[in-house]
N, C-alpha and C positions, 0 to 999 in steps of 0.2 A: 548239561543236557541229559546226561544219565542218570543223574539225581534224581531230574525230575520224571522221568521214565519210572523210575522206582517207584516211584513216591503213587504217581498215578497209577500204574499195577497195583499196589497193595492197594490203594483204595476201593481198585475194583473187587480187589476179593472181599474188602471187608464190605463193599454194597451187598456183594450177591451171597456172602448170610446171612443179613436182613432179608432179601429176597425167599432164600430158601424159607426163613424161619415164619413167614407172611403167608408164604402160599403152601407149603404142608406142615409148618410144625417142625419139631426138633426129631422125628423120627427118620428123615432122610439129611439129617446136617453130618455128613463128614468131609475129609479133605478131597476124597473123589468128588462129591458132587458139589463143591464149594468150586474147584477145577472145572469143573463140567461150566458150573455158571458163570463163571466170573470169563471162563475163556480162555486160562492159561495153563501152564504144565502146572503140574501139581508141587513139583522140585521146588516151584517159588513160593510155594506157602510156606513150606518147610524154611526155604532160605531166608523168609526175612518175618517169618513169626515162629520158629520152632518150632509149633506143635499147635493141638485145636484148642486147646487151654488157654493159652497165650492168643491166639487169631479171637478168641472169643472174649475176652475182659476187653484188646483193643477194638472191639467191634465196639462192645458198653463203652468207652471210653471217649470213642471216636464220633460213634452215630447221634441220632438224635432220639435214640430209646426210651432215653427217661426227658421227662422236662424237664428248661433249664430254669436259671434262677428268673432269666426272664420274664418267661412266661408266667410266673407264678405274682411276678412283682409288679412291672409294666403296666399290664393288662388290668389291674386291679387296685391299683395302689391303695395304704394305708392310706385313713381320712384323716382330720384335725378331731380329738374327742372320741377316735372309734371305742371301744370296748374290747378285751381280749375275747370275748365270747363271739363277736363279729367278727372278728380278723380270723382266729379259728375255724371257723363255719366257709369264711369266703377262701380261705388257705386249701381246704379238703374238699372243697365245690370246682376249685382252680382244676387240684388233682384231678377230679372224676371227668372233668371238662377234656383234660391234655391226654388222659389214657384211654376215651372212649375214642380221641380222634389215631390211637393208636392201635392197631388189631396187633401187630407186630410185638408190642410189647405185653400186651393182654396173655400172646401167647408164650412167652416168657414167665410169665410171674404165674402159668399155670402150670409150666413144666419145673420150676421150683418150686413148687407145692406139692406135689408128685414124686420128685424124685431127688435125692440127696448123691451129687455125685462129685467130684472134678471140674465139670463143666458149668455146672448149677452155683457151686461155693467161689468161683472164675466171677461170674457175673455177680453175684450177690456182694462181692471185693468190690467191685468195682462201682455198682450203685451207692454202696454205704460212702465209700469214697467222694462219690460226688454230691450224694446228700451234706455229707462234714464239709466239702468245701462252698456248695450253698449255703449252708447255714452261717459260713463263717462272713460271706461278703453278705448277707443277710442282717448279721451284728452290725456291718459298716455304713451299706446305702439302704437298706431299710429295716432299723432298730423296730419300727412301731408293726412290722409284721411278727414280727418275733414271740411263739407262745408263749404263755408263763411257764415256768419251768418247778409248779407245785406236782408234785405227786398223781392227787386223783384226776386233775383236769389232763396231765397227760395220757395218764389211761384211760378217760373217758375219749381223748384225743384218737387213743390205738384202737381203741373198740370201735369206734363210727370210722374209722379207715379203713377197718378190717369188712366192715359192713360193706361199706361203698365197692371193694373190690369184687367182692363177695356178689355181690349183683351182677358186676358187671361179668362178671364170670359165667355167673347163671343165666345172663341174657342172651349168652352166646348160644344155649342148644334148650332153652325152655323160653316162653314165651310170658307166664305167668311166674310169681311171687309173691304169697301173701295176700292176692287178691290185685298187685299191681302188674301192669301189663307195661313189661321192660321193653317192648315194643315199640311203646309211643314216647313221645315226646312229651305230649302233658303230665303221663305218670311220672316219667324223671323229673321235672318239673316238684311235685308231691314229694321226691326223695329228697331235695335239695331242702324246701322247704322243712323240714322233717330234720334236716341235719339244721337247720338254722333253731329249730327249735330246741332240741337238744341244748343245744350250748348257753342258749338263753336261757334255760333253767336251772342251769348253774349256779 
């Protein structure tokens, strides 16, 4: 019974620093107001994550921050004949799909872009971590998502990632880019397509 008392307190603190982190940002996340939200003395953060370092990788670790292999594979499965140039394009289409439905992490991967700290290199641990281990059961139940592992097609890979964040970034406080309007639904629409084309010209 007290296990599971435990178990359910920490969960709540680690909900209410997604919370915090959804509704203002990383500029009010410390272990007072992580306390304030969640509900509890502050002593139990301490007791059962040490520190905000530690409270914040098991948040990444715990939450549903980053998408899982699920969603990436499920949702889209490889075809019979696809081409790596399709599996690519629909891999990074999956992404921009699973982070626009996230603001929480949006606002994550903006305050690591910003800032180089403890906190930042905590989460950045801990995403790479669960990138390696998607990709590892990636090898097992779905080999034919798996990009090629040449050189320029990965950096073209990194470049149209880095693109797609990049927008989605900019859609948050500007309405135009380039002439498209991150507004709508049709112009993402134009993006995707645009990432499909990319990789077909390969």
């Amino acid at each position: 019974m007290e296990s599971s008392k435990k178990e359910k307190t920490k969960q709540k603190i680690i909900e209410a620093v997604g919370s915090i982190i959804a509704e203002s940002g990383f500029q009010n996340l410390g272990i007072n107001a992580i306390a304030r939200e969640a509900g509890v003395d502050k002593v139990l953060i301490y007791r059962y994550f040490t520190d905000l370092p530690t409270l914040l990788r098991q948040f990444a670790l715990q939450s549903n921050y980053w998408p899982s292999l699920a969603e990436f594979v499920e949702h889209s499965p490889a075809q019979p004949n696809e081409t790596p140039a399709s599996l690519a394009s629909k891999v990074l289409i999956n992404l921009l799909h699973e982070l626009q439905k996230r603001p929480m992490t949006q606002e994550i991967i903006k305050w690591e872009l910003l800032e180089k700290n403890e906190l930042t290199e905590e989460l950045d641990k801990a995403r790479k971590e669960m990138i390696r281990e998607g990709l590892e059961s990636m090898k097992e139940l779905a080999p034919g998502m798996m990009p090629p592992r040449d050189k320029k097609f990965l950096a073209v890979h990194a470049i149209v990632c880095a693109g797609l964040v990049h927008l989605l970034l900019h859609s948050k406080n500007k309405e135009e880019f380039m002439g498209l309007n991150l507004k709508t639904k049709e112009d993402w629409q134009y993006v995707e397509e645009g990432v499909k084309l990319i990789f077909e010209s390969l």
